[in-house]
N, CA and C atoms as a LAMMPS dump frame, in Angstrom:
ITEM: TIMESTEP
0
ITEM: NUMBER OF ATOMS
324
ITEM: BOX BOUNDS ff ff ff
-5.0000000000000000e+02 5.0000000000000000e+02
-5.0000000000000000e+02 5.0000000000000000e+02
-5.0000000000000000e+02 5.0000000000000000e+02
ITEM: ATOMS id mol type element x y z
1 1 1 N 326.823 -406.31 3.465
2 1 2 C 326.92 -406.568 4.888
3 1 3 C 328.079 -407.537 5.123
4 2 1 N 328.651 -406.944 5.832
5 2 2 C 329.638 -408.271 6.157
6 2 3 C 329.541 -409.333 6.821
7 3 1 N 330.449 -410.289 6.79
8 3 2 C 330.135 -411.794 7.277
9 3 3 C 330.658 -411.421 8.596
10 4 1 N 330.042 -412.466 9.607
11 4 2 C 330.474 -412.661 11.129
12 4 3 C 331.656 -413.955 10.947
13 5 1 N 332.366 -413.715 11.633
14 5 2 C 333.802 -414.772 11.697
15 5 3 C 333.399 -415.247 12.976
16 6 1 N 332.871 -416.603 13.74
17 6 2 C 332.474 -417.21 14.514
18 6 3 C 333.465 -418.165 15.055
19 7 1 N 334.318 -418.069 16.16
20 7 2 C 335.801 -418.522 16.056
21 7 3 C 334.852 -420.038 16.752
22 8 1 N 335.728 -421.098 15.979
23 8 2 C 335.515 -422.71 16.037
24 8 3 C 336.792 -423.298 17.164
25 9 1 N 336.368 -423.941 18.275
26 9 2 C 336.977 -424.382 18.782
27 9 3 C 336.473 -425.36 19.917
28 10 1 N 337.201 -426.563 19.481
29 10 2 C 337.24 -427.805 20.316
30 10 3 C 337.286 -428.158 21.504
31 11 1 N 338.184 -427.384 22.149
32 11 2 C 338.847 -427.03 23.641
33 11 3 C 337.216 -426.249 24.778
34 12 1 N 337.329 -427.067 25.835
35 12 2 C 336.491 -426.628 26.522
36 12 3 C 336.693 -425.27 27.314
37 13 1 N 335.293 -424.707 27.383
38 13 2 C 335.724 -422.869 27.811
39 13 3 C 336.39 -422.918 29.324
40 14 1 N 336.98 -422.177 29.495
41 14 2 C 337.776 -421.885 30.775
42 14 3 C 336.762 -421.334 32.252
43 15 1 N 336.671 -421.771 32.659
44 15 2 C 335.349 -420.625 34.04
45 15 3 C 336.348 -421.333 34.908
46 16 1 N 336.612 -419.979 35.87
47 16 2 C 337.037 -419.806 37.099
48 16 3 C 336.315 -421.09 38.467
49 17 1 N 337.416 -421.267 39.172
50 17 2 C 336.713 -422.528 39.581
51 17 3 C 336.116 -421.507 41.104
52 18 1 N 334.989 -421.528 41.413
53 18 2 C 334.169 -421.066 42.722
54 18 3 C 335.126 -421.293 44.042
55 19 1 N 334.731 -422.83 43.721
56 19 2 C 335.372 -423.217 45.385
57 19 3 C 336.029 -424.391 45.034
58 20 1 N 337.261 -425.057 46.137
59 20 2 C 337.639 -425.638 46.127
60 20 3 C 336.959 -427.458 45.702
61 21 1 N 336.166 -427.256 46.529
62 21 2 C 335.185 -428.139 46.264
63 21 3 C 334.295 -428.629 45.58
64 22 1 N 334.368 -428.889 44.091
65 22 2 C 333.485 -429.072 43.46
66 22 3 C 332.917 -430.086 43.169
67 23 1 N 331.458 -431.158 42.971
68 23 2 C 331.207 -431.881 43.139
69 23 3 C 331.014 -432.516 41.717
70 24 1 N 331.049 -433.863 41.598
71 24 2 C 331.132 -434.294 39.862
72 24 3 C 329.597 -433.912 39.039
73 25 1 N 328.327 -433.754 39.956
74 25 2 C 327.212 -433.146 38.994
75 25 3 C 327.442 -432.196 39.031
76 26 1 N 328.064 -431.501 39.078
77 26 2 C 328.168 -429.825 38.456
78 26 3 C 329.372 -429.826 37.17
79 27 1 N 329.778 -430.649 37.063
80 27 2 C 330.888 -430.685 35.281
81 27 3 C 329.967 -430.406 34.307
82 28 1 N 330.19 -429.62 33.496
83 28 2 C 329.01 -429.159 32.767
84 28 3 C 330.233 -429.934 31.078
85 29 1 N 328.853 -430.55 30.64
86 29 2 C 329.29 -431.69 29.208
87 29 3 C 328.91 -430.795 28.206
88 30 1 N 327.919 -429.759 28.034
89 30 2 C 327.322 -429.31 27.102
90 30 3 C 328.745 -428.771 25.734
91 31 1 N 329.78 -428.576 25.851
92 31 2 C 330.494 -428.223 24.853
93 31 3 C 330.953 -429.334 24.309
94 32 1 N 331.015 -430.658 24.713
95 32 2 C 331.66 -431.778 24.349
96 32 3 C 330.095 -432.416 23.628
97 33 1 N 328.754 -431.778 23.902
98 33 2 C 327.397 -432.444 23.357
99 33 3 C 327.136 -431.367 21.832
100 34 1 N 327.718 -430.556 21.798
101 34 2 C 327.57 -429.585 20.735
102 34 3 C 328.769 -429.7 19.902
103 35 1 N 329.729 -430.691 19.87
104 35 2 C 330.673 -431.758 18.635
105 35 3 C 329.555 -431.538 17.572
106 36 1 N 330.502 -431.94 16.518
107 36 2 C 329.904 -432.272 15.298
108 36 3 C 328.694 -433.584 14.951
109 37 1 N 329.654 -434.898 15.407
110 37 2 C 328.658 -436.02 16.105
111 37 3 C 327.512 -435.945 16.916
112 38 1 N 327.836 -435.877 18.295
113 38 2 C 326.432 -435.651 18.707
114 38 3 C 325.498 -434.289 18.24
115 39 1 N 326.194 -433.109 17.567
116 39 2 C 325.155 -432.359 17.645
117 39 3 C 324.642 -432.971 16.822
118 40 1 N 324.553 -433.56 15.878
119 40 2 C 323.742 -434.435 14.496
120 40 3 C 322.984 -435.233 15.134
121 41 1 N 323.35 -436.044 15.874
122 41 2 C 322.718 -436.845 16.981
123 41 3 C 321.531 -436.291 17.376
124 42 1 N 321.584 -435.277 18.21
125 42 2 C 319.922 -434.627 18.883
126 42 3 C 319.558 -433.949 18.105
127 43 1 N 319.881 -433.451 17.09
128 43 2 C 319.308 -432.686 15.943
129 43 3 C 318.299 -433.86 15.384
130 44 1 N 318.602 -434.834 15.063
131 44 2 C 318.021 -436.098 14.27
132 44 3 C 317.11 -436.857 15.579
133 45 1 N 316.887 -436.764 16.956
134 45 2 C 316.268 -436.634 17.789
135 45 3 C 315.192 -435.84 18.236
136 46 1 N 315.662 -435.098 17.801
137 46 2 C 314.935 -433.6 17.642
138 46 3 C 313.65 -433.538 16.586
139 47 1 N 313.74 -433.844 15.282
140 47 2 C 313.368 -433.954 14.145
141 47 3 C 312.767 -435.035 13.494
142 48 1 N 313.781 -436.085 13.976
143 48 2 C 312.442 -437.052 13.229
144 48 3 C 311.416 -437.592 13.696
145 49 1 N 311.088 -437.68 15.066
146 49 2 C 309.506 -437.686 15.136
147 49 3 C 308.302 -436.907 14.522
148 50 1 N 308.541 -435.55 14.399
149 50 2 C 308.108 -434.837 13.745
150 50 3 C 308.217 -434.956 11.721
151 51 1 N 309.184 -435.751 11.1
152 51 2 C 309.448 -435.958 9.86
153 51 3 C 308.416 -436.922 9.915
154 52 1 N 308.437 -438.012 10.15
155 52 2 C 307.384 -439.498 10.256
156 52 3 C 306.076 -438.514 10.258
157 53 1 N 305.736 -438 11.125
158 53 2 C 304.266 -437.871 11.18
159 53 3 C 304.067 -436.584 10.039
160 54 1 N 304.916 -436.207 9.832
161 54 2 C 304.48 -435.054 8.662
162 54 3 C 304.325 -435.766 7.072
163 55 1 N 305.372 -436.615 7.366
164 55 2 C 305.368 -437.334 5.907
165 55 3 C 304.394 -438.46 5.66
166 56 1 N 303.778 -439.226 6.627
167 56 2 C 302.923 -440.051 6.998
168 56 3 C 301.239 -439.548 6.792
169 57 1 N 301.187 -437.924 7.031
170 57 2 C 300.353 -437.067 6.882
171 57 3 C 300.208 -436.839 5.446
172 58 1 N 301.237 -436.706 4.397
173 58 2 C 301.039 -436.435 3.337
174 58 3 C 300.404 -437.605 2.296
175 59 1 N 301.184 -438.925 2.751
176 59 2 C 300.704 -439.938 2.13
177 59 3 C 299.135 -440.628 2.575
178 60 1 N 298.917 -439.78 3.659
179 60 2 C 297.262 -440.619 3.949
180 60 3 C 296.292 -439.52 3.148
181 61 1 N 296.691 -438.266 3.119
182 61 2 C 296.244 -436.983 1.857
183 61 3 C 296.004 -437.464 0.882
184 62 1 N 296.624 -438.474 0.244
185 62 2 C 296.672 -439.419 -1.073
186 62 3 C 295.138 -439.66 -1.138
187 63 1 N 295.031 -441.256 -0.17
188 63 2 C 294.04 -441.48 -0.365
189 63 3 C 292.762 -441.205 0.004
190 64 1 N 293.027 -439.636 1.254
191 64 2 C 291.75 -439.408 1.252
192 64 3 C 290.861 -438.38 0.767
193 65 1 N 289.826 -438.338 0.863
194 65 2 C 288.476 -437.529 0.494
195 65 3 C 289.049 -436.247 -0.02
196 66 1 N 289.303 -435.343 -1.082
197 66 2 C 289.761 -434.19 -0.841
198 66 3 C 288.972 -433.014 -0.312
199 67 1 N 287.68 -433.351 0.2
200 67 2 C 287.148 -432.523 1.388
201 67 3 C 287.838 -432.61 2.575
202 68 1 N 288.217 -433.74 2.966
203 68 2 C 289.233 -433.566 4.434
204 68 3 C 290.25 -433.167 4.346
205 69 1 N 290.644 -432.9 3.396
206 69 2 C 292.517 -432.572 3.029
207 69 3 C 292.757 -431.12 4.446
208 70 1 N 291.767 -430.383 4.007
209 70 2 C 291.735 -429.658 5.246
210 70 3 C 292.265 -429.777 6.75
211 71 1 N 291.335 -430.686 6.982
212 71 2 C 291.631 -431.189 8.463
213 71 3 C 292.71 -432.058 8.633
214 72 1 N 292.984 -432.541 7.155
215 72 2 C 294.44 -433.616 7.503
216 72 3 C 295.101 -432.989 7.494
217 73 1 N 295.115 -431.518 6.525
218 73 2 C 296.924 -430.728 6.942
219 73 3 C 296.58 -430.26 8.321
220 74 1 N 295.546 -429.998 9.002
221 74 2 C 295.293 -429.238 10.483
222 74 3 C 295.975 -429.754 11.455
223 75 1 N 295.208 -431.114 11.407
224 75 2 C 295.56 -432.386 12.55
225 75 3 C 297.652 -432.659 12.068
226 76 1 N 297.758 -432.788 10.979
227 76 2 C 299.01 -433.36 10.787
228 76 3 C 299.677 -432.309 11.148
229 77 1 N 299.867 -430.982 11.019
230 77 2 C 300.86 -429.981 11.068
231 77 3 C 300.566 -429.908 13.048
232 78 1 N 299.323 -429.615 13.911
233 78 2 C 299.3 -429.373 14.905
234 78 3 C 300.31 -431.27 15.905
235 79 1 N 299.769 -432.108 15.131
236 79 2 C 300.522 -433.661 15.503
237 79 3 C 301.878 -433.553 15.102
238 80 1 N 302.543 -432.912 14.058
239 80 2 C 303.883 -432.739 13.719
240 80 3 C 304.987 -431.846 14.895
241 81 1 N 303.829 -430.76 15.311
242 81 2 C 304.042 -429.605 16.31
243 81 3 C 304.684 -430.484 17.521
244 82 1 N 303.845 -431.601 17.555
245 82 2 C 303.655 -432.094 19.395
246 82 3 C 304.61 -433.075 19.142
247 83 1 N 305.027 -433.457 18.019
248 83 2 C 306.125 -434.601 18.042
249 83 3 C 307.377 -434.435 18.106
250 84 1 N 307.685 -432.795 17.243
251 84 2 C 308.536 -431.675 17.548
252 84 3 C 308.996 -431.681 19.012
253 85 1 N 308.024 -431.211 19.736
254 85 2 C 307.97 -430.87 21.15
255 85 3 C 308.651 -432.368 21.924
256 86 1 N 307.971 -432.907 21.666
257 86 2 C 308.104 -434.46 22.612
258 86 3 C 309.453 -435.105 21.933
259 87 1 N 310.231 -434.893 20.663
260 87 2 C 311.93 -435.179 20.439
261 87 3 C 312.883 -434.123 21.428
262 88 1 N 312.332 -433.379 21.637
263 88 2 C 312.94 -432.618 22.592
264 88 3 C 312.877 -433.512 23.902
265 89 1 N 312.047 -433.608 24.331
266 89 2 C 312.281 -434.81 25.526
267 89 3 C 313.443 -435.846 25.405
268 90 1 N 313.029 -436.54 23.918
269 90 2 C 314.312 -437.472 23.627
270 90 3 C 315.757 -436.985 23.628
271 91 1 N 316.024 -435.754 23.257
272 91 2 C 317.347 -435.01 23.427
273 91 3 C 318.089 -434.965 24.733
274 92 1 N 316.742 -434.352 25.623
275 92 2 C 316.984 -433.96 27.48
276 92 3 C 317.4 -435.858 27.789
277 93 1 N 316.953 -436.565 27.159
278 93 2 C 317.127 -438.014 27.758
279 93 3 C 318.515 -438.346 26.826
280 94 1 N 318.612 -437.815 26.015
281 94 2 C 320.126 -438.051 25.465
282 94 3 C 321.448 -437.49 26.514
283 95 1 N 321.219 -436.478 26.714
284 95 2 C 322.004 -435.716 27.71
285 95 3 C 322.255 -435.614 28.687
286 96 1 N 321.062 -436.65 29.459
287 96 2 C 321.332 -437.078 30.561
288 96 3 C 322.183 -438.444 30.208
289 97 1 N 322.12 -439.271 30.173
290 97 2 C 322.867 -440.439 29.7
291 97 3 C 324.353 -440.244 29.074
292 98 1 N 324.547 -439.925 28.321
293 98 2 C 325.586 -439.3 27.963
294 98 3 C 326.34 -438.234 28.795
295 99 1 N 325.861 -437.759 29.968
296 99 2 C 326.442 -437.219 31.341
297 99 3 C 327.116 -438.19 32.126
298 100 1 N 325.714 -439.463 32.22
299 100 2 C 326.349 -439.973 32.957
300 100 3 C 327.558 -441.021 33.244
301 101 1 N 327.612 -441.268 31.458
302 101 2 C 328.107 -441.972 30.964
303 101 3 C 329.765 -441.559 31.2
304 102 1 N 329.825 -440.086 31.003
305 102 2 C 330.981 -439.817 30.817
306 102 3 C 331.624 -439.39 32.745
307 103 1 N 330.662 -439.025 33.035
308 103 2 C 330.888 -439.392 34.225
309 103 3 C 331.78 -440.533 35.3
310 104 1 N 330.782 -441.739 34.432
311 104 2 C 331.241 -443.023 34.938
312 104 3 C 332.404 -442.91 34.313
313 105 1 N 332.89 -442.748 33.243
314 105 2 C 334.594 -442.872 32.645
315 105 3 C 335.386 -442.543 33.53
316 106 1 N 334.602 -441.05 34.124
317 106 2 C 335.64 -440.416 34.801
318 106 3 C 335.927 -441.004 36.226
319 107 1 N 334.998 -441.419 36.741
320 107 2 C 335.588 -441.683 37.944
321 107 3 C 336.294 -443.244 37.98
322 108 1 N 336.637 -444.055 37.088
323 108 2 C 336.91 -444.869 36.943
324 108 3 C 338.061 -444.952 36.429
């Protein structure tokens, strides 16, 4: 099968401007948030709430009962799920800030 060639580039995409008028919350940052830097950034936002409680899960497995081991991988993998979920929040709060941030550069 052949490989896909996925062309890499820095430069923000071109879109036709609507109207004359465009207002500064509509600049869309998302290609300048998907860099190498920040994408590592919300990736690691993303993820390590969910790393802590998975790994935190394994070491309380240690010392307990190995009748509960059960319910500790249950509870830990469904608590890993929701911590997953809720770094995603931390991302959406990265991206806002970092909007506005660059924002403020700009009009300044």
């Amino acid at each position: 099968m052949p490989l896909l060639k996925i062309p890499q580039s820095s430069d923000p995409p071109i879109s036709p401007e609507d109207s004359a008028e465009s207002s500064s919350d509509e600049i869309n940052f998302s290609w300048e948030l998907n860099t190498s830097s920040h994408h590592r950034i919300r990736l690691f936002l993303l993820l390590a709430p969910g790393s802590v409680i998975f790994l935190s899960t394994i070491i309380a497995m240690n010392w307990a009962d190995p009748k509960l081991h059960v319910y500790m991988a249950l509870g830990g993998f469904v608590l890993t799920l929701w911590a997953i979920l809720k770094g995603g929040d931390l991302v959406k709060i990265y991206d806002q800030r970092y909007k506005k941030k660059r924002l403020e550069e700009l009009n300044s």
